[in-house]
C-alpha positions as a Markdown table, in Angstrom:
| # | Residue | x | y | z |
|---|---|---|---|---|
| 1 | Unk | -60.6 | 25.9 | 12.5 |
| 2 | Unk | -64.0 | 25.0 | 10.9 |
| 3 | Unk | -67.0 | 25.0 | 14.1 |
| 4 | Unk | -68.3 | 21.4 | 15.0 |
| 5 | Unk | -72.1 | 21.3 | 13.5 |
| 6 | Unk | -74.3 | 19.8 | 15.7 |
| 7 | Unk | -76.2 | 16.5 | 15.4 |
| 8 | Unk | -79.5 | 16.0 | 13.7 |
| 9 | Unk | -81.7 | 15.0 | 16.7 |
| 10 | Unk | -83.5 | 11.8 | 15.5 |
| 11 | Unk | -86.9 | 12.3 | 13.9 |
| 12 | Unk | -89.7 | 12.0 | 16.6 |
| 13 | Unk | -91.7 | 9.4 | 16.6 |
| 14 | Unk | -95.8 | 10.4 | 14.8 |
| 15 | Unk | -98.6 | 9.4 | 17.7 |
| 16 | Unk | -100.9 | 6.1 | 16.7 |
| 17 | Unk | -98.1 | 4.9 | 14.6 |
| 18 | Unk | -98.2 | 1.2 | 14.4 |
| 19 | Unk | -95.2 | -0.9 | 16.1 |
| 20 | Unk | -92.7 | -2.4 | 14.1 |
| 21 | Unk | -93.2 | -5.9 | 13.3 |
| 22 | Unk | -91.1 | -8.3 | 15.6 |
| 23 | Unk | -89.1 | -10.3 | 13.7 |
| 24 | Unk | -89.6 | -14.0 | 13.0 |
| 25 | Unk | -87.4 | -16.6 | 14.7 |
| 26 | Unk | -85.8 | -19.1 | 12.2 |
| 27 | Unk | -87.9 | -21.7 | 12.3 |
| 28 | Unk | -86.0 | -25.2 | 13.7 |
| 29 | Unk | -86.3 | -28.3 | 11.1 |
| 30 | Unk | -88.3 | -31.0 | 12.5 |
| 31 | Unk | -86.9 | -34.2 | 12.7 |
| 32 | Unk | -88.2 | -37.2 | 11.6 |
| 33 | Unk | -88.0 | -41.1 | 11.6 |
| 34 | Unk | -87.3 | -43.7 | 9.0 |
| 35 | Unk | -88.4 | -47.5 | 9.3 |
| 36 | Unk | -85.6 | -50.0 | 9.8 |
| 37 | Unk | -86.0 | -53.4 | 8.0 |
| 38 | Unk | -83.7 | -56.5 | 8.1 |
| 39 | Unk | -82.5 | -58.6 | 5.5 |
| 40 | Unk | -86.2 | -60.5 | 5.6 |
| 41 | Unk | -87.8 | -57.1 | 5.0 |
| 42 | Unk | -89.1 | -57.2 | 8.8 |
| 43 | Unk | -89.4 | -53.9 | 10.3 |
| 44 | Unk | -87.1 | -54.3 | 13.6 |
| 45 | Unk | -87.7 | -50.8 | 14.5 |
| 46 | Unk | -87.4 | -46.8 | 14.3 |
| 47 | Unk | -84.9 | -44.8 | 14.1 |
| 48 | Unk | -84.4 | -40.5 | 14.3 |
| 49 | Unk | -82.6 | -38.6 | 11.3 |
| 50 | Unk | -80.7 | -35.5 | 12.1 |
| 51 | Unk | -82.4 | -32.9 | 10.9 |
| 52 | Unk | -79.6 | -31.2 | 10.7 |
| 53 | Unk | -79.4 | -33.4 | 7.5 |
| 54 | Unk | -82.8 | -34.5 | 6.3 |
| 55 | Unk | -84.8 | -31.6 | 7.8 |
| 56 | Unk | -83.3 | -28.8 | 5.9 |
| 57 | Unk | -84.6 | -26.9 | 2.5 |
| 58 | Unk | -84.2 | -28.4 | -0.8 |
| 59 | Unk | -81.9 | -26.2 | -2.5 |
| 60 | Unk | -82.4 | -27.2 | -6.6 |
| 61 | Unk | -79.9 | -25.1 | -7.8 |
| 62 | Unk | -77.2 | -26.5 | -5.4 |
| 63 | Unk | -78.4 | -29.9 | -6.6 |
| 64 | Unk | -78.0 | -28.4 | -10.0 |
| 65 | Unk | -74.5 | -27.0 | -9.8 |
| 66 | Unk | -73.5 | -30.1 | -8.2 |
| 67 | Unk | -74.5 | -32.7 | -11.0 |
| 68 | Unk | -73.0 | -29.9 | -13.7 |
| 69 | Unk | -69.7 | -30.5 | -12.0 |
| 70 | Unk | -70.0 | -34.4 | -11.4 |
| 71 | Unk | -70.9 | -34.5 | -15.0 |
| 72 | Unk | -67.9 | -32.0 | -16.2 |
| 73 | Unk | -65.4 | -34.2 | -13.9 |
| 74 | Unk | -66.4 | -37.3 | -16.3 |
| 75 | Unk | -66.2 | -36.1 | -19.6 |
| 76 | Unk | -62.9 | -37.3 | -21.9 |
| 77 | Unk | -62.1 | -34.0 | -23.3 |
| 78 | Unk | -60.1 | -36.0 | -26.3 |
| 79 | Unk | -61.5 | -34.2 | -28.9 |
| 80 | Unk | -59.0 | -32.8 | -31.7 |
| 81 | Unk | -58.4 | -31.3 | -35.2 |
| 82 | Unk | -55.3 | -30.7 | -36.9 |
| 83 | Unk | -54.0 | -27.2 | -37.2 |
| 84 | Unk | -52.1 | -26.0 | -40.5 |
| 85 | Unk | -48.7 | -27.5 | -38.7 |
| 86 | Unk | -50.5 | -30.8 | -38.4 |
| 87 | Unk | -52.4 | -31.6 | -41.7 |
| 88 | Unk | -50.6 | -33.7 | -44.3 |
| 89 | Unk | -49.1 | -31.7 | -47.3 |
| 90 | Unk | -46.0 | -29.9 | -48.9 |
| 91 | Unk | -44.7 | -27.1 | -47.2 |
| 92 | Unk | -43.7 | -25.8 | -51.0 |
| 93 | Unk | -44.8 | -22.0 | -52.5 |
| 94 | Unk | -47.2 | -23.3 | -54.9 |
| 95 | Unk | -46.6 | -20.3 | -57.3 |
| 96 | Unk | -44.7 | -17.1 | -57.1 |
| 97 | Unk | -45.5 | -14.3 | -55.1 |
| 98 | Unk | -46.3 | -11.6 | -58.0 |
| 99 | Unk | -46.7 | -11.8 | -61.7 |
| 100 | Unk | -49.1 | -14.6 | -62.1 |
| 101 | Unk | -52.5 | -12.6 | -61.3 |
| 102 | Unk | -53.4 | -15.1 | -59.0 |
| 103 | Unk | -53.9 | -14.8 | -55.6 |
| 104 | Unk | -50.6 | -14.8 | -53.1 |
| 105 | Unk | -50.5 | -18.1 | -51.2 |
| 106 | Unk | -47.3 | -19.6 | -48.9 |
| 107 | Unk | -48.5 | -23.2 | -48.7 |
| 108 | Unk | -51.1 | -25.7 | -50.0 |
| 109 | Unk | -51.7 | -26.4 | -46.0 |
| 110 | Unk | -53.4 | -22.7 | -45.3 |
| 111 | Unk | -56.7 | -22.5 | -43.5 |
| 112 | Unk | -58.0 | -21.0 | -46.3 |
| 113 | Unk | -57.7 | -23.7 | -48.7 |
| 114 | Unk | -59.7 | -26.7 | -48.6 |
| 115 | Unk | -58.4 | -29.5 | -47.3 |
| 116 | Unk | -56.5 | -27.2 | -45.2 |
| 117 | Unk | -56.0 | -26.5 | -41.4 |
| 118 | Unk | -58.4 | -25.5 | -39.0 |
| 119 | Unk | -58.0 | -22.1 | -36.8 |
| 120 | Unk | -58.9 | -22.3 | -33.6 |
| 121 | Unk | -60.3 | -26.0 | -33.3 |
| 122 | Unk | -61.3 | -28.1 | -30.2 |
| 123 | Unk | -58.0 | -29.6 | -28.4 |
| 124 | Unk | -57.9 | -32.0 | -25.7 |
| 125 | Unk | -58.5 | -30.5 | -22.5 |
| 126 | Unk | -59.8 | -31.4 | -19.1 |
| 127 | Unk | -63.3 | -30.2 | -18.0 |
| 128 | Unk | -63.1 | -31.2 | -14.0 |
| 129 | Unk | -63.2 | -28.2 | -11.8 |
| 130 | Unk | -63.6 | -27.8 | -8.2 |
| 131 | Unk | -66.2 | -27.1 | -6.1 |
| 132 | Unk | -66.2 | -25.6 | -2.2 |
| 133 | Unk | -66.2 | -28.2 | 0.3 |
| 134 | Unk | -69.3 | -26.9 | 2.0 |
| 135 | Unk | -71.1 | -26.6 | -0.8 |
| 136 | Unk | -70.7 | -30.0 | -1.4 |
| 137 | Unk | -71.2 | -31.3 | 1.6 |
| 138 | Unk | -75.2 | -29.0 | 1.9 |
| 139 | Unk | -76.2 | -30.4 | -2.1 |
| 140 | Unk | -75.6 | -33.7 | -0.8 |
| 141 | Unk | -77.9 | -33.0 | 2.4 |
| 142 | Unk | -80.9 | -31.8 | 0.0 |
| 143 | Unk | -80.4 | -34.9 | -2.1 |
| 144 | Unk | -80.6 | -36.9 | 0.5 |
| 145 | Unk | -83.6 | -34.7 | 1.8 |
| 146 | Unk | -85.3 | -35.4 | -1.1 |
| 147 | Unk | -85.0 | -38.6 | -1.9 |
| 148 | Unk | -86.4 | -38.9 | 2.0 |
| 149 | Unk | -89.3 | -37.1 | 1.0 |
| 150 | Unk | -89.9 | -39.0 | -2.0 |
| 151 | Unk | -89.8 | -42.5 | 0.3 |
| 152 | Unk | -86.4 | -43.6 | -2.0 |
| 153 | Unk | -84.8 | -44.0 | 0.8 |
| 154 | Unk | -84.9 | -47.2 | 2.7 |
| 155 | Unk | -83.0 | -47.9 | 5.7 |
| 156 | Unk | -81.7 | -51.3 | 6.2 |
| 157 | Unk | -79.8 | -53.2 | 9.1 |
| 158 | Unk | -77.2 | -55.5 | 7.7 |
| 159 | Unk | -77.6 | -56.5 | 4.4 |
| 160 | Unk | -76.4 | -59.9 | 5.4 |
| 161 | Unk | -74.2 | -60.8 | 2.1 |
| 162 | Unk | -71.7 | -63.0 | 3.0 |
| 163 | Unk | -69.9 | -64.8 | -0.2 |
| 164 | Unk | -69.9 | -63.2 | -3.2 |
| 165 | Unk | -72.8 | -64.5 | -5.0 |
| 166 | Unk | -75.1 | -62.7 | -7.5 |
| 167 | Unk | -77.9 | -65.2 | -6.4 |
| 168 | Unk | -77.2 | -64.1 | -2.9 |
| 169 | Unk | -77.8 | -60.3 | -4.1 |
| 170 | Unk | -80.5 | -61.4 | -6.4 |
| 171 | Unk | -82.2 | -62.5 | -3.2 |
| 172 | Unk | -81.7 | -59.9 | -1.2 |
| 173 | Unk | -83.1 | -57.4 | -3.5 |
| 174 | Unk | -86.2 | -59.7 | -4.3 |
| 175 | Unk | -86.8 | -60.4 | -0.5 |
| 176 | Unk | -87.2 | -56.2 | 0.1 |
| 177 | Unk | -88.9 | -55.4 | -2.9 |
| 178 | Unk | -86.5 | -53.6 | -4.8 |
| 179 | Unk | -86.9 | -53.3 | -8.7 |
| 180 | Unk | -85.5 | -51.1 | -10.7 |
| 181 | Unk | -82.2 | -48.6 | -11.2 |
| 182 | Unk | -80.5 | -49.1 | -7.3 |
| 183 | Unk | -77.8 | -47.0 | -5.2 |
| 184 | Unk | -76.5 | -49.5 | -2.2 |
| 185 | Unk | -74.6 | -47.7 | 0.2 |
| 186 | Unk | -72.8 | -49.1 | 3.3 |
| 187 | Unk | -69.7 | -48.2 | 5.5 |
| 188 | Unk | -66.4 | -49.6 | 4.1 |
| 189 | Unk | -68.3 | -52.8 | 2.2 |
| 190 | Unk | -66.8 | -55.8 | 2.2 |
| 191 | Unk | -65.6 | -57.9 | -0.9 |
| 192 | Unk | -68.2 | -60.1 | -0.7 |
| 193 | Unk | -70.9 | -57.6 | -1.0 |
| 194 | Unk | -69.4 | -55.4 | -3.8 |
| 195 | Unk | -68.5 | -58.3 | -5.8 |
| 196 | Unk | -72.3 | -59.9 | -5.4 |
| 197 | Unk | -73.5 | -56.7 | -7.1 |
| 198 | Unk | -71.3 | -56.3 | -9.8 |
| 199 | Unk | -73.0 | -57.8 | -12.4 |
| 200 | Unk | -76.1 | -57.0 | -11.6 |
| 201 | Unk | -77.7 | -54.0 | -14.1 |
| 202 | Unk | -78.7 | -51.0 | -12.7 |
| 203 | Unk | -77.2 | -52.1 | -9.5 |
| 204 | Unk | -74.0 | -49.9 | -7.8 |
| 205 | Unk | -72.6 | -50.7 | -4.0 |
| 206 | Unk | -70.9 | -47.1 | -2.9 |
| 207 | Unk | -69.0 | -46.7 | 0.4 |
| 208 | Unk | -70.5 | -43.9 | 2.5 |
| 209 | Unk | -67.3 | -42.1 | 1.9 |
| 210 | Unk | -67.7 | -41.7 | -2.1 |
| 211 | Unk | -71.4 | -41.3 | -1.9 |
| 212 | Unk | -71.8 | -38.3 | -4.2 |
| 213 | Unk | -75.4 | -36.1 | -5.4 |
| 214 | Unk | -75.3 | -37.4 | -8.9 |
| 215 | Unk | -75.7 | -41.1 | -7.2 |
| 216 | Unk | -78.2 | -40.3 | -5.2 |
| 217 | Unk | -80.4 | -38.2 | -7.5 |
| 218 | Unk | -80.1 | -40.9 | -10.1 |
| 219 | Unk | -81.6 | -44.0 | -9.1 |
| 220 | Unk | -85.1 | -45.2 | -8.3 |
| 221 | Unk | -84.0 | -46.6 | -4.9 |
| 222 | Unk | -81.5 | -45.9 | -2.1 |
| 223 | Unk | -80.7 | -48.5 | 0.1 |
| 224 | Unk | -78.3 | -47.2 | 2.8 |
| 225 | Unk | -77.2 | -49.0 | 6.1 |
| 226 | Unk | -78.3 | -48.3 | 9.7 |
| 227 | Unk | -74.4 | -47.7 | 9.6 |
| 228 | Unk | -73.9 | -46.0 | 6.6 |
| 229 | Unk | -76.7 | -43.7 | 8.3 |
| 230 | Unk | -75.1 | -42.8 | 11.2 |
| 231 | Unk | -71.3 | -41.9 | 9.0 |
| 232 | Unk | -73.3 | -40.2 | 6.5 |
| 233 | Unk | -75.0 | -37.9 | 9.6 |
| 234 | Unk | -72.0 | -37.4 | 11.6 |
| 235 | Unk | -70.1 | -36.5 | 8.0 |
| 236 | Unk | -72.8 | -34.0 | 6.6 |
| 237 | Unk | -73.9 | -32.5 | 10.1 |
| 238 | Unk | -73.1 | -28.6 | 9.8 |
């Protein structure tokens, strides 16, 4: 049987070395505080964000990758052309296969002819593709970082629509300001208020629930409410 060899004894350490660096905590994201306003665009108060979910880094790619898929999900993929099976024309052998010194052909409907088939064209196909769960759920937490740092966001306490009136929308917006492409969120809307916003341009009223990057990223304002705040917290909290 082959001997055992002994261990390397560790290398000593040299005298007046330095000392390894400690090593850095992660640092903690602070956590800050958005205005509340009322219908009347009164501030009634302040209120603490998670920064589990607005105090976290911006993460562009994920943003990126996000929007590339929300994007991919709404394209119609009907695009078509018509193979050599499809095209319109007579299935016939235009000439015999030898003898006539022309070139051998089976049908007038050959890819190499004009008028002919196409090889290898677009077909219809569907372009949605998945992507993970969490990495949904932590683009949506820089948008919303983001647009926090970029004062989009505006937190409101009830919107206070209550029959389904573009004038009453109309008003609402006007009364806090708001010009320009918006994103209204709130927690399981009711009729009224979707319906008050529906023909308004540039407007869209989104539950918290179906809130996605691509909506958040692409509007001038976000109005969410003190609600919709707390669901969209206790749904995007790691």
């Amino acid at each position: 049987m082959a001997e055992k060899q002994p261990k390397a004894a560790a290398p000593k350490k040299a005298k007046g070395a330095p000392a390894p660096a400690p090593r850095k905590r992660a640092v903690e994201p602070e956590s800050a505080s958005v205005q509340i306003f009322n219908a009347d665009n009164k501030k009634v108060g302040d209120r603490l964000v998670s920064p589990d979910v607005f105090g976290g880094r911006v993460n562009e790619h994920l943003l990126y990758e996000a929007v590339k898929q929300y994007r991919a999900g709404g394209r119609r993929g009907t695009h078509m052309t018509k193979n050599r099976a499809l095209v319109s024309g007579s299935g016939k052998k235009p000439w015999r296969q030898k003898g006539t010194g022309r070139a051998r052909v089976g049908e007038t409907r050959t890819p190499l002819w004009r008028h002919g088939g196409t090889v290898f064209g677009p077909t219809p196909r569907d372009y949605s593709y998945t992507m993970p769960k969490k990495a949904r759920a932590a683009a949506l937490r820089s948008a919303l970082t983001q647009r926090l740092n970029e004062g989009a966001l505006k937190v409101v306490d009830d919107f206070g629509v209550s029959l389904p009136k573009t004038k009453e929308m109309k008003g609402l917006l006007a009364r806090l300001g708001i010009t320009g492409k918006t994103v209204l969120v709130d927690h399981q809307p009711q009729d009224a208020l979707v319906l008050s916003g529906r023909n308004i341009p540039g407007l869209k009223v989104v539950d918290d629930s179906h809130l996605t990057v691509y909506d958040v990223l692409d509007c001038k304002n976000l109005l969410v409410s003190q609600e919709a705040l707390g669901k969209l917290e206790e749904r995007l909290t790691p």
